[in-house]
C-alpha positions as CSV (number, residue, x, y, z in Angstrom):
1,X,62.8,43.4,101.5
2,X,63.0,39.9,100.8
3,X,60.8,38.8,97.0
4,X,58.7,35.6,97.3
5,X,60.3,33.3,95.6
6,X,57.6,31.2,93.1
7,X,57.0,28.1,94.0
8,X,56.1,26.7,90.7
9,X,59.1,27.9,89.3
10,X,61.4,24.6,90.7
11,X,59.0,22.5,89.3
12,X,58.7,24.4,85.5
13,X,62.6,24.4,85.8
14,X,62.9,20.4,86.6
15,X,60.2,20.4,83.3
16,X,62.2,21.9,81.3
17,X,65.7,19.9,81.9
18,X,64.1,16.6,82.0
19,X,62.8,17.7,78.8
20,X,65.4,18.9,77.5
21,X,67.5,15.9,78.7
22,X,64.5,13.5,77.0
23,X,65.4,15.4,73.6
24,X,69.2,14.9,74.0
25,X,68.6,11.4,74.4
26,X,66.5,11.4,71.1
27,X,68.6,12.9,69.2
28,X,71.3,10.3,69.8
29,X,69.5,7.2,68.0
30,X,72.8,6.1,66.6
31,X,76.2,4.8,68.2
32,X,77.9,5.7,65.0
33,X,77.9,7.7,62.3
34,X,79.9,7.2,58.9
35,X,79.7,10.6,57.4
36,X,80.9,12.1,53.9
37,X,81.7,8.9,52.2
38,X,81.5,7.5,48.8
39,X,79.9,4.3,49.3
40,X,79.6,1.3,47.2
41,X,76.9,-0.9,47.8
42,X,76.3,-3.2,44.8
43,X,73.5,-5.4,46.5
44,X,71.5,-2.1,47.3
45,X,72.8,-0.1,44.0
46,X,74.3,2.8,45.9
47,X,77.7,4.4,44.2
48,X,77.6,8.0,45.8
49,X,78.2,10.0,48.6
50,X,76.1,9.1,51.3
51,X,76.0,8.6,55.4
52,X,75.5,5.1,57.4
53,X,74.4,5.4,60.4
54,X,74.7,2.1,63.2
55,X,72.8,1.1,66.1
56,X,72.8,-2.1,68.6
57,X,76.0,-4.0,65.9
58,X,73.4,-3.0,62.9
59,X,73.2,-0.5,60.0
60,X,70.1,1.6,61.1
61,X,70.6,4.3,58.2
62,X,71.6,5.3,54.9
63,X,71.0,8.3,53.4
64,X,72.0,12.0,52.5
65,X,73.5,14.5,55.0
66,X,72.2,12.4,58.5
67,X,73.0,15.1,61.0
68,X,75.7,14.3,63.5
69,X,73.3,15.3,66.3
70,X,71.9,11.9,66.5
71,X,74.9,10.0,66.7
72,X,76.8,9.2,69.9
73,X,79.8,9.4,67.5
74,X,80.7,10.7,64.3
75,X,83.5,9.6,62.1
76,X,84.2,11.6,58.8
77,X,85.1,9.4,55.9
78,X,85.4,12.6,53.4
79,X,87.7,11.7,50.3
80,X,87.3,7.4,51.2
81,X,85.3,4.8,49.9
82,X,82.7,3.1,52.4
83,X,81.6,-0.6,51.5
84,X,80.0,-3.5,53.0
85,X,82.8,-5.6,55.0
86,X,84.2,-7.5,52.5
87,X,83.8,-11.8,52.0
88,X,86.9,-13.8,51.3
89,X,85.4,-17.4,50.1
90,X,88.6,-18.9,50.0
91,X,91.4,-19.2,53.3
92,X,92.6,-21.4,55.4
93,X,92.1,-20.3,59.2
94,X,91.8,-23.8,60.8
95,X,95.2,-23.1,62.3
96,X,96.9,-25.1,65.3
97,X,100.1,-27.6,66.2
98,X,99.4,-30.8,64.8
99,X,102.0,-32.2,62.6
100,X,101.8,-33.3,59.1
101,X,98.6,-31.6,59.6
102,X,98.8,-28.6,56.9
103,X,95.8,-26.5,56.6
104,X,94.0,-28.6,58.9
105,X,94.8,-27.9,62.2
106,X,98.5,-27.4,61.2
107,X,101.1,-24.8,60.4
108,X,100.2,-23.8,57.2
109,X,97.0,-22.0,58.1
110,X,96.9,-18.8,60.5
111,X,94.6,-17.2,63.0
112,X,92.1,-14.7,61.3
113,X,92.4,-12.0,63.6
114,X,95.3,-10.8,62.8
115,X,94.8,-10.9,58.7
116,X,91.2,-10.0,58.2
117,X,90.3,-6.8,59.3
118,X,93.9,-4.9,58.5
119,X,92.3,-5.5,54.7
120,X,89.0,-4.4,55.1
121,X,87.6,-8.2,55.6
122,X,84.9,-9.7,58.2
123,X,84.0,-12.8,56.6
124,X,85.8,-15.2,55.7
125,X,85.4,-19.3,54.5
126,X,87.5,-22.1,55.6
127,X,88.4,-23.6,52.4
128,X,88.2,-27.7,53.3
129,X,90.7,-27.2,56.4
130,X,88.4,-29.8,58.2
131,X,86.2,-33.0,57.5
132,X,83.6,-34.1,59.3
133,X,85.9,-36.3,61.4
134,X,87.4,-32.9,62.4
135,X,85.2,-29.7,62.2
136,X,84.1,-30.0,66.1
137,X,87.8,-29.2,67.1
138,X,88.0,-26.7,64.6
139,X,84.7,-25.4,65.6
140,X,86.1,-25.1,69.4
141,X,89.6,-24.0,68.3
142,X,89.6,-21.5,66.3
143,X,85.5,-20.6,64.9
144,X,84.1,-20.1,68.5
145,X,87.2,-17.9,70.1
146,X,87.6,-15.3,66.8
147,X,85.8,-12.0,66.1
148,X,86.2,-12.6,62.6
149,X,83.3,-14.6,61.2
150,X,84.5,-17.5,59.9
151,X,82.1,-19.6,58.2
152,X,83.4,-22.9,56.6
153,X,83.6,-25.7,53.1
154,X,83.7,-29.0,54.8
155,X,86.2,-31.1,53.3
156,X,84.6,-34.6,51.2
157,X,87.8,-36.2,53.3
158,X,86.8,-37.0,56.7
159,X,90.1,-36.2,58.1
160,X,89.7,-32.7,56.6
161,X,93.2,-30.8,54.8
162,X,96.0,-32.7,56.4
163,X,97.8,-33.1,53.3
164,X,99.6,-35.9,51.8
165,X,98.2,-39.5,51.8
166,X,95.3,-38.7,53.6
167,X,94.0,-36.2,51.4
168,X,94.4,-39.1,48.7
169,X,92.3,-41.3,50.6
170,X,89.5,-42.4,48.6
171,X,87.8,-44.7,51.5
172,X,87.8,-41.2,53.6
173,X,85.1,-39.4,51.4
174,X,81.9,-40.2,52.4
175,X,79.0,-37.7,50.7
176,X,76.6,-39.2,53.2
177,X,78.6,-38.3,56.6
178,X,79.8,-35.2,55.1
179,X,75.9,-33.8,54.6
180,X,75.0,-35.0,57.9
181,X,77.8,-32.5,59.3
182,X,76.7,-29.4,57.3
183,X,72.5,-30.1,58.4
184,X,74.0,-30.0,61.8
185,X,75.2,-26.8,61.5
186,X,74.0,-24.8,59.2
187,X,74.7,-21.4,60.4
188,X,78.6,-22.2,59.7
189,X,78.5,-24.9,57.1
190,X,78.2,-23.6,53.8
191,X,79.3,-26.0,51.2
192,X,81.6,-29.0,50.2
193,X,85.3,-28.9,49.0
194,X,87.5,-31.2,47.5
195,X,91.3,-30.5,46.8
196,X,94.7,-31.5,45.7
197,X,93.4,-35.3,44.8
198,X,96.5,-36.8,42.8
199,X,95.0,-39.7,40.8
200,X,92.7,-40.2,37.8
201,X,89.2,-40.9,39.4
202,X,86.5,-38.5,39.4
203,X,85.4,-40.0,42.6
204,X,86.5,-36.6,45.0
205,X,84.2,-34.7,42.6
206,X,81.7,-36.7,42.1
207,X,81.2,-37.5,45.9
208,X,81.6,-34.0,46.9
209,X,79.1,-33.0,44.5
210,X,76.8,-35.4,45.7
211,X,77.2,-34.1,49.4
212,X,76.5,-30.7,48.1
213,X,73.2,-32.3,46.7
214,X,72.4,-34.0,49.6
215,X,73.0,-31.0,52.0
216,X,71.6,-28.2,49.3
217,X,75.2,-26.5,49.3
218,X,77.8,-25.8,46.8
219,X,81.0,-27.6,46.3
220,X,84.1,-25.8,45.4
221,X,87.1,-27.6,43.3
222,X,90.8,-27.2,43.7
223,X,91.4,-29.6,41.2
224,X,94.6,-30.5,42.1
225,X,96.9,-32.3,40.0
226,X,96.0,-32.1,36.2
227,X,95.8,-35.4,35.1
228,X,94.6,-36.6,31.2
229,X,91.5,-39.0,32.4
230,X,90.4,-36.1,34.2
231,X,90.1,-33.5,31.7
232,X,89.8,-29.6,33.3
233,X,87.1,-29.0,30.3
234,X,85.1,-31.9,31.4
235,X,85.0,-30.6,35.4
236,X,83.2,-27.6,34.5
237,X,81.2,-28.7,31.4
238,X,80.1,-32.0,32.9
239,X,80.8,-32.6,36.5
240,X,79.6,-29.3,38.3
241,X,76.3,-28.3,38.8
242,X,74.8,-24.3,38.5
243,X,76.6,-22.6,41.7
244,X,79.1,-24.8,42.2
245,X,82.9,-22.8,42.1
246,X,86.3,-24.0,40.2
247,X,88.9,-21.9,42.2
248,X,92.2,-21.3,41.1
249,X,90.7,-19.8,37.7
250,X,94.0,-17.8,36.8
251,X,95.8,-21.0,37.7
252,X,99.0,-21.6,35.5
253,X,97.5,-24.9,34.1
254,X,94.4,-24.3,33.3
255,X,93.9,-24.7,29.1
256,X,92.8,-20.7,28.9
257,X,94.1,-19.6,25.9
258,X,94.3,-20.8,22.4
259,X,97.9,-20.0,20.3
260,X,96.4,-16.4,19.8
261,X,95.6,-15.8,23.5
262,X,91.8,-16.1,22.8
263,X,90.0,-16.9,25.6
264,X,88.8,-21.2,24.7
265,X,84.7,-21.0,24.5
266,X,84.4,-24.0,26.9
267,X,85.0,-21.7,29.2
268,X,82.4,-19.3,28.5
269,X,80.1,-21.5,27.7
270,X,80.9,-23.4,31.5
271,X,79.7,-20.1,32.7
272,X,76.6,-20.0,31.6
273,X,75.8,-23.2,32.3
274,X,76.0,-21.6,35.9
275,X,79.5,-22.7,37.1
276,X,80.8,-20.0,39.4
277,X,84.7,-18.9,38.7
278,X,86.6,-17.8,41.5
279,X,90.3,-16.4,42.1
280,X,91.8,-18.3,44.4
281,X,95.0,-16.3,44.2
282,X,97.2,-18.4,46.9
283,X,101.3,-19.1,46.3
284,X,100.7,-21.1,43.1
285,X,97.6,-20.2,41.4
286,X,97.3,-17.0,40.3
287,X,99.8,-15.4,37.1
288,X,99.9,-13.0,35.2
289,X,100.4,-14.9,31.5
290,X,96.7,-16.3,32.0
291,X,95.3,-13.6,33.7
292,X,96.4,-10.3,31.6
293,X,94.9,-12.1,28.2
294,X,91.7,-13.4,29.7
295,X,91.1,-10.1,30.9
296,X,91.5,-8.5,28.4
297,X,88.9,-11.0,26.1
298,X,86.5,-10.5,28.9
299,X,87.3,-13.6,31.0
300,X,86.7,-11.9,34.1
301,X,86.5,-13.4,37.9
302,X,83.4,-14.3,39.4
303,X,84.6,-13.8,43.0
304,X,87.7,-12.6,44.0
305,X,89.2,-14.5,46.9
306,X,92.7,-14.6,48.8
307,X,93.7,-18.4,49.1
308,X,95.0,-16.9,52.4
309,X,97.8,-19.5,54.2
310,X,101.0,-18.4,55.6
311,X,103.1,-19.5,52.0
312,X,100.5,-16.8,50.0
313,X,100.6,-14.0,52.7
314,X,104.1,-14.0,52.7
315,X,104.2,-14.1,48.7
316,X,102.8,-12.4,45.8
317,X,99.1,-12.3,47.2
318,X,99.9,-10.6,50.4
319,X,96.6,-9.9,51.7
320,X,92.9,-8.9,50.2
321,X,93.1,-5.5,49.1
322,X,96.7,-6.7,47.4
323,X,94.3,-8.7,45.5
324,X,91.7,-6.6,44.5
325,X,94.2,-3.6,43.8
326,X,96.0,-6.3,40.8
327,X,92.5,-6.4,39.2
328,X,91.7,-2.7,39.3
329,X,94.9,-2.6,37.3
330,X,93.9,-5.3,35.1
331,X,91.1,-3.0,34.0
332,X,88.6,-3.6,36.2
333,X,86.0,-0.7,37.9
334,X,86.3,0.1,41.6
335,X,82.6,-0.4,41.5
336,X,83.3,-4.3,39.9
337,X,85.9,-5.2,42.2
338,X,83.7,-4.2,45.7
339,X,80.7,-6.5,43.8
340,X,83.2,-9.4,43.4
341,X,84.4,-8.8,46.8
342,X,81.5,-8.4,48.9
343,X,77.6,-9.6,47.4
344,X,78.8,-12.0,44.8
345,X,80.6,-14.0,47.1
346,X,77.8,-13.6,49.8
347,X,75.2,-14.9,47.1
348,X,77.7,-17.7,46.4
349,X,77.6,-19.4,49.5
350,X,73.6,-18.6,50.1
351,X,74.1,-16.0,52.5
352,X,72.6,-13.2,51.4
353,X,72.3,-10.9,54.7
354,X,76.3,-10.3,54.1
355,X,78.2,-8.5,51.4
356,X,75.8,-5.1,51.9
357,X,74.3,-2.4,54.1
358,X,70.9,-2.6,53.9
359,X,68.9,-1.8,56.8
360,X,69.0,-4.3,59.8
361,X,72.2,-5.7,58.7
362,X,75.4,-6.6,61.1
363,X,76.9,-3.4,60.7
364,X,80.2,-5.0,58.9
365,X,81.8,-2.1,56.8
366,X,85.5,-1.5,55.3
367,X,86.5,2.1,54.7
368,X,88.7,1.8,52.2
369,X,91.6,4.9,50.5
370,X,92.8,4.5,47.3
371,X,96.0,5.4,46.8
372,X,97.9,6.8,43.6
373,X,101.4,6.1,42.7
374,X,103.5,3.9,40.7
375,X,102.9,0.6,42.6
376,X,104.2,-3.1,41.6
377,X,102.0,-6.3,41.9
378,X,103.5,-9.8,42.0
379,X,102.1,-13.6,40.7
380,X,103.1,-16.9,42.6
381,X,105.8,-17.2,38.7
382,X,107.8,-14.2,40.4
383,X,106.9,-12.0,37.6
384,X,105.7,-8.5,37.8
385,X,102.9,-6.0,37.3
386,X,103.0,-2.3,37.3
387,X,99.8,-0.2,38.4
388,X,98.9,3.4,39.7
389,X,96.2,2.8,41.9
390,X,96.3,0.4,45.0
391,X,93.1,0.1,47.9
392,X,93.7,0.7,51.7
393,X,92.3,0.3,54.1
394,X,91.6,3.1,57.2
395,X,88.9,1.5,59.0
396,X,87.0,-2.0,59.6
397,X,83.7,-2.2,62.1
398,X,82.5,-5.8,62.9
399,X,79.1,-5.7,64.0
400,X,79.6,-2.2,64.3
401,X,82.4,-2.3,67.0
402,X,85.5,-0.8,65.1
403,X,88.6,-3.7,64.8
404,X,90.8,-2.2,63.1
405,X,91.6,1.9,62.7
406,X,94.6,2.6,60.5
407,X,95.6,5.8,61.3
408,X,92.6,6.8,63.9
409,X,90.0,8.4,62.7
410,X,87.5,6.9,65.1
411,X,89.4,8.1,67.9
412,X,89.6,11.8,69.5
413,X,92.8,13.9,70.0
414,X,95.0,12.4,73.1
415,X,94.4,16.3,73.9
416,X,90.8,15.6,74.4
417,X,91.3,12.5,76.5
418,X,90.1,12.5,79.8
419,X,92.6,12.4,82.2
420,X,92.4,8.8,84.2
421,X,93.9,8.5,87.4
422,X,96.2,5.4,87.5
423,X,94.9,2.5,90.4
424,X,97.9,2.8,93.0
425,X,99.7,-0.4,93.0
426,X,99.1,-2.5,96.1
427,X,102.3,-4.5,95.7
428,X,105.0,-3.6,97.9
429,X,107.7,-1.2,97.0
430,X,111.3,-2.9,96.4
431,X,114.1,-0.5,97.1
């Protein structure tokens, strides 16, 4: 004989999966979950092992032992170092065909893509590759068709970086043209720069400074040729303002040291007038005479920045990490170079919703290995540095969408992979 069946019992059972399907749902909040690293967030005073979690392109989480139950994905970082994406103030990505163009729409510069993320970066700054004559094309070129956030110095020359007599072309360097640019757009214009001027004026300074007054940004200075009526000591004791940044600090000709190789005061005492000091490694500014002393008498980089081009890459710099990996060497804490690397530089250039993972932040992060060894570091002179320790990185996430993945640890075992049936192809057959 036949049992009733209940029938409240299909309705308790569609109860019960909905429900549980309503607590599956739940307990995914987060797309992705960082878990088991050591991460360095200088902004936010975090140097431990802790989880991020990301949601919607934005950190949702930090904090101990976040159970991998709520993420959609988890990704172990166990035995690496998690930090905020990191901020290089100083490259030249306004790259293109032009001739005689340089680092303004020329050769010399190179499409970020392909050099950012590899090292752990997802910010980066123009350095004066384009004018206000030229920053719409550099806009469309290269700033709107890039994942890499590329933020920008407008140039005090109209024209922008294209090298030779234009960039000497004292009639080109209008403060009041120049500030109108950046208060157009402010979300990409964050300062003023003025380089490689040849002669004995202070006019490129003073006029970029005044733009930077005008628009409420800092001005950066490659000072260019060292000339005696233009006096290095003067620039930073006289002509900058607080926040404004002499690159190039490690330069070859900057009077550093006295005949002892003590670190000159003027320099110190530049600094605490509020002038800024960054890197600016490049192919001819960065070596090891100046920078091994200073060190080592506490004269110590500010922000620590690539001078990226295709000369540097292909040089002694290399790339970020390569960078940041000399200074480690040179004495510096893991925990100094990531603030030097990531929320100095962000507070530099008044941004300071980059350079950290707070909560409702783009999810930018570097996961970073350091390696141990015997490794060899290399200045624009030629001469070498050898170190033990030298930073890697494994993975990059721009607005939490993973760009770069060394050697895969955000991806599952091709084992795992569904199997996905190839579209047959509808062209004919050629025998």
């Amino acid at each position: 004989m036949k049992s009733k069946r209940c029938p409240i019992c299909p309705i308790l059972s569609l109860l019960f999966c909905g429900l549980a399907f309503s607590i599956s749902i739940q307990a995914e909040q987060f797309d992705l979950l960082i878990k088991g690293g050591h991460v360095i967030d200088p902004k936010n005073q975090i140097d431990s092992i802790i989880d991020v979690a990301i949601a919607a392109g934005k950190v949702a989480r930090v904090a101990p032992d976040i159970p991998a139950s709520q993420a959609k994905q988890t990704v172990s970082a166990t035995g690496l170092y998690v930090t905020p994406g990191l901020i290089d103030i100083h490259a030249h990505v306004f790259y293109g065909t032009l001739l005689d163009s340089e680092y303004g729409g020329g050769y010399s510069s190179i499409p970020p893509d392909g050099f950012t993320f590899r090292s752990g970066v997802t910010t980066v700054v123009d350095a004066g590759g384009s004018g206000w004559r030229t920053f719409l094309e550099f806009k469309d070129q290269v700033i709107d068709r890039v994942r890499t956030r590329v933020l920008a110095l407008l140039n005090i020359v109209g024209s922008g970086m294209r090298g030779g007599p234009m960039e000497q072309n004292l009639a080109d360097m209008d403060p009041k043209l120049t500030a109108m640019r950046i208060k157009e757009y402010p979300e990409i214009l964050v300062g003023v720069k003025t380089a490689h001027y040849e002669g004995p004026e202070w006019d490129p300074v003073d006029r970029a400074v005044e733009a930077g007054k005008l628009a409420d940004v800092p001005v950066m200075v490659d000072f260019g040729r060292f000339v005696p009526e233009r006096p290095y000591q003067e620039l930073v004791l006289k002509h900058l303002r607080p926040g404004d940044i002499s690159t190039h600090m490690y330069l070859g000709r900057v009077p550093m040291l006295d005949s002892e190789g003590n670190v000159l005061s003027y320099l110190f005492e530049a600094r605490k007038r509020g002038v800024i000091f960054d890197v600016g490694h490049g192919a001819g500014s960065f070596v090891f005479r100046q920078a091994v002393p200073a060190m080592k008498h506490g004269w110590i980089p500010d922000s620590i920045s690539t001078d990226l081009h295709v000369s540097s890459m292909n040089g002694g710099m290399k790339d970020m990490l390569n960078v940041m990996s000399k200074f480690l060497n040179l004495g510096m804490s893991l925990q100094e170079v990531i603030l030097r690397s990531t929320w100095n530089p962000a507070r530099e250039i008044k941004r300071p919703e980059l350079g950290t993972l707070s909560v409702g932040s783009a999810a930018d992060l570097a996961v970073l290995g350091l390696r141990r060894g015997r490794f060899g570091f290399v200045d624009v002179d030629g001469g070498k540095f050898n170190g033990n320790q030298k930073l890697e990185c494994e993975l990059t996430l721009r607005d939490g969408q993973v760009v770069w993945d060394l050697n895969g640890i955000s991806r599952p075992e091709w084992e795992k992979l569904p199997v996905v049936e190839e579209p047959r192809s509808t062209r004919p057959r050629r025998f």
